[in-house]
N, C-alpha and C positions, 0 to 999 in steps of 0.2 A: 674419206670415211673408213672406219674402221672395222672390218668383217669380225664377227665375234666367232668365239671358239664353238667348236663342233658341239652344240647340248649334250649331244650324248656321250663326249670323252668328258665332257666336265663334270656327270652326273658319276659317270662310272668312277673317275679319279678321287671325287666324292666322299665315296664309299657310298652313296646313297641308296638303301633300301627299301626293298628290292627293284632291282631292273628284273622283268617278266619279258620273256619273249618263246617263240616255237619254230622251229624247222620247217624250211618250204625245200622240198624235191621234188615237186612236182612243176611240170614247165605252163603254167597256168595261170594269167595273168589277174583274173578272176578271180581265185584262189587267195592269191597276194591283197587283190583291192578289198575283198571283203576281210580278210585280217588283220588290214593294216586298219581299218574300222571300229576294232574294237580298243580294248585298254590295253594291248601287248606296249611296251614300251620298246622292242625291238624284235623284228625278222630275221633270225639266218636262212640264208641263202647258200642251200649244202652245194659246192661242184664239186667235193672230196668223194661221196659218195653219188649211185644212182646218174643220171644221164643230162643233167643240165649242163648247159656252155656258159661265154663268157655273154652269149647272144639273146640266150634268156634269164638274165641275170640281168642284166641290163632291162629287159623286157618286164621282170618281178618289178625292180626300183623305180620304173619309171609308173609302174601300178601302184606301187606302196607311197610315193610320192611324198609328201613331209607332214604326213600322220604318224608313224614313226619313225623310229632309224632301221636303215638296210643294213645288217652287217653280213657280207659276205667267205664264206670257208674254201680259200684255196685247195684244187685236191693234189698240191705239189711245194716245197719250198722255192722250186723253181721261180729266177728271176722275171722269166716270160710271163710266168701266169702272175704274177704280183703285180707287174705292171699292167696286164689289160686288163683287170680287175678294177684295180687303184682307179683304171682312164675311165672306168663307166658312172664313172662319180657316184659313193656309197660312205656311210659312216664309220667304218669300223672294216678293219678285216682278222679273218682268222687263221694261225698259219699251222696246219697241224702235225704232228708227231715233231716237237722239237726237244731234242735229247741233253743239248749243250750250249753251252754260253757263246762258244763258236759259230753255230746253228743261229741263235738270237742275234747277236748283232751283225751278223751277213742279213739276217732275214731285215732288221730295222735299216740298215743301210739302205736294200734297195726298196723301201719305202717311202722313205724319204728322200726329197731335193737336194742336191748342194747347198749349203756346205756342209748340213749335215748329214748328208747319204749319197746316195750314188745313181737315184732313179732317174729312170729316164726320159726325157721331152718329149711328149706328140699331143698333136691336136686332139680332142676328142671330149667324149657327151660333159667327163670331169670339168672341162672352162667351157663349157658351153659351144661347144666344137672351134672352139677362139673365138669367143666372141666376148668372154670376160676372161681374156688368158692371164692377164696382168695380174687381175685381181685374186685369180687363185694359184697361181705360182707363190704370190707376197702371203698367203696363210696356209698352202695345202698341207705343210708341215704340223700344222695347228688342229686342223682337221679330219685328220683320219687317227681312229684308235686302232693302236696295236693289240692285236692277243693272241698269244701261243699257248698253242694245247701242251700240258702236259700230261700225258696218256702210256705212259711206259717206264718201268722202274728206273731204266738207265736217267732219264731225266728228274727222277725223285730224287736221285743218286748223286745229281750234279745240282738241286733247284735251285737252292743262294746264289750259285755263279750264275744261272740263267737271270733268275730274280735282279741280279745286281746290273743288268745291262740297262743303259740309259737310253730311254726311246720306247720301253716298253711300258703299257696301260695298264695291263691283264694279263694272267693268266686262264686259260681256261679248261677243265678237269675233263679227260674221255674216261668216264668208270667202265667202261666197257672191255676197251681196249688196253685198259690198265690191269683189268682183273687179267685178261688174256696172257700178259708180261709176269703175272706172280702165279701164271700156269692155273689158275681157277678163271677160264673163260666165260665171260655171262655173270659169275658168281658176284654180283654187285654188290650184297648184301655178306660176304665173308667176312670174318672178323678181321683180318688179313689185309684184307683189300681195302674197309674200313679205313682202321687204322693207318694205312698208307695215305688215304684223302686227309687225314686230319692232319699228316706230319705236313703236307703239301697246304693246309689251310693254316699250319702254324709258323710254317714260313713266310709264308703272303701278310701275315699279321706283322714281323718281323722287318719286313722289308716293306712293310704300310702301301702292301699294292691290293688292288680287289682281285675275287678268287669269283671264278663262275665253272656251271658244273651243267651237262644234260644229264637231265631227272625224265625217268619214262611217267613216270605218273604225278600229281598232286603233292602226295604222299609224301615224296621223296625230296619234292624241291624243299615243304613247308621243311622237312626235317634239315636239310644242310641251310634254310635260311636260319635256322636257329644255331646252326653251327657258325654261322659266320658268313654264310657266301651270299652275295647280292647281283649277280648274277645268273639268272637262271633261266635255262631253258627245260620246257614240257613240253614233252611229245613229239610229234610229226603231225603235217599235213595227210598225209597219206593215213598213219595211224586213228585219227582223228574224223576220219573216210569213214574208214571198216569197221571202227568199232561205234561210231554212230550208228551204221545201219545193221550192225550185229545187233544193236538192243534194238532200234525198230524191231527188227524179224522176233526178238524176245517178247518183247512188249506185245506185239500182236498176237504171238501163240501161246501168250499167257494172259489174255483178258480173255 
C-alpha cells in the first residue's frame, strides 16, 4: 500500500491559498490542542527562539495531532538538531538564517535519507519508535517540507542560487531580522525593507517556489497575501495571551 505524500508539502508546493498558521513558545500542551482546533492550517513550533526543547515539541505534535500540520523552527543549521527534530515525526521543518546555496543543500542533505541525503538512522516517535520503520524509511523523503528562512540581505544577495537548490519546498521571510541586516531594526514597514521582501517574492515567482512571511498582526499577512505569499504566519501564542487580556482590562474599565 502506498503512503501518500505529506498534505501539507502538497498544498504548500501547490501554491495553494493561503496556508494560515501562528507560533507556539510556549511549552503547553494545552495551548497546542486548543489551536490545533481551530482553522489554522499549520503550527510552528519556534526552538530558534524562547525556551522549548526537542522534548516539548514532541510534547506540542503529539497535542496538535493530525488537525493540522506541526511544522517545527530548528534554532541551529546544525546536523544534530535536524535530526532530532526530523525523529519526533512533524510536517514540515524550518531551518533559519540560511545565507547560501552552500548553507541549503548541506541543510537538504541532512534532511533527507540516502540516496538523496545523508540523514541519519534511529529509532524514534517519526516510525513509530519501529514499529512502522519500513514504512516510513520508503516515503520520509516525501514527507517532510523543507523551508529556509531567508532573513538577512547576504541571503537576498545570493536568493536564485539558494532558490535553485533541489530538495527545497519554501522559503520562508524574517522581516524582522531582515530589516535588522539593512540596519533599520524592527522598521518592517521601511520602504527599503519593503522593497527587499518583493525582490525576494519575485524571485520565488521565478523559481515557481511558495514564499511564506511572519505577519505580527492581520493586517499585514492580508497585505503580502495579496502580494503573493501563501504562507503565513500571525502572531504568537504568548502575544495572543497578553493582548487578549490587555482588552479584557480595556473593556472593563471602559463600560
Amino acid at each position: 500500500m502506498t503512503q501518500p505524500e505529506n498534505p501539507f508539502r502538497q498544498r504548500l508546493r501547490s501554491h495553494a491559498s493561503p496556508l494560515i498558521g501562528t507560533v507556539l513558545g510556549l511549552p503547553c500542551a494545552e495551548i497546542a490542542d486548543a489551536l490545533s482546533r481551530l482553522s489554522f492550517d499549520w503550527l510552528w513550533l519556534d526552538l530558534e527562539h524562547g525556551n522549548l526543547d526537542v522534548r516539548d515539541a514532541q510534547m506540542l505534535v503529539q497535542a496538535i495531532g493530525n488537525r493540522c500540520a506541526a511544522i517545527v523552527r530548528v534554532p541551529s543549521q546544525d546536523e544534530v538538531w535536524l535530526k532530532k527534530v526530523l525523529d519526533i515525526g512533524i510536517d514540515g521543518i524550518i531551518v533559519p538564517q540560511v545565507k547560501t546555496a552552500e548553507e541549503a543543500q548541506r541543510i537538504v542533505n541532512f534532511c533527507l535519507y540516502p540516496p538523496q541525503g545523508i540523514r541519519g538512522v534511529g529509532i524514534a516517535r517519526a516510525q513509530g519508535y519501529g514499529i512502522s520503520f519500513q514504512e516510513y524509511m520508503q516515503h520520509a523523503n516525501d514527507c517532510t517540507a523543507i523551508i529556509l528562512q531567508i532573513e538577512h540581505i547576504d541571503a537576498v544577495n545570493n536568493i536564485h542560487e539558494i532558490l535553485a537548490v533541489e530538495g527545497v519546498d519554501a522559503v520562508l521571510i524574517g522581516p524582522y531580522d531582515l530589516s535588522g541586516s539593512l540596519h533599520k531594526l524592527g522598521e518592517v514597514q521601511d520602504p527599503e525593507v519593503i522593497n527587499t521582501i518583493q525582490s525576494i517574492l519575485h524571485a520565488c515567482k521565478q523559481h515557481n517556489l511558495p514564499a511564506g512571511i511572519f505577519c505580527a498582526t492581520p493586517g499585514q499577512a492580508a497585505h503580502w497575501q495579496k502580494a503573493g505569499v501563501n504562507l503565513l504566519a500571525i502572531g504568537t501564542d504568548i502575544t495572543f495571551l497578553w493582548r487578549g487580556a490587555q482588552q479584557a482590562l480595556l473593556d472593563f474599565k471602559t463600560s
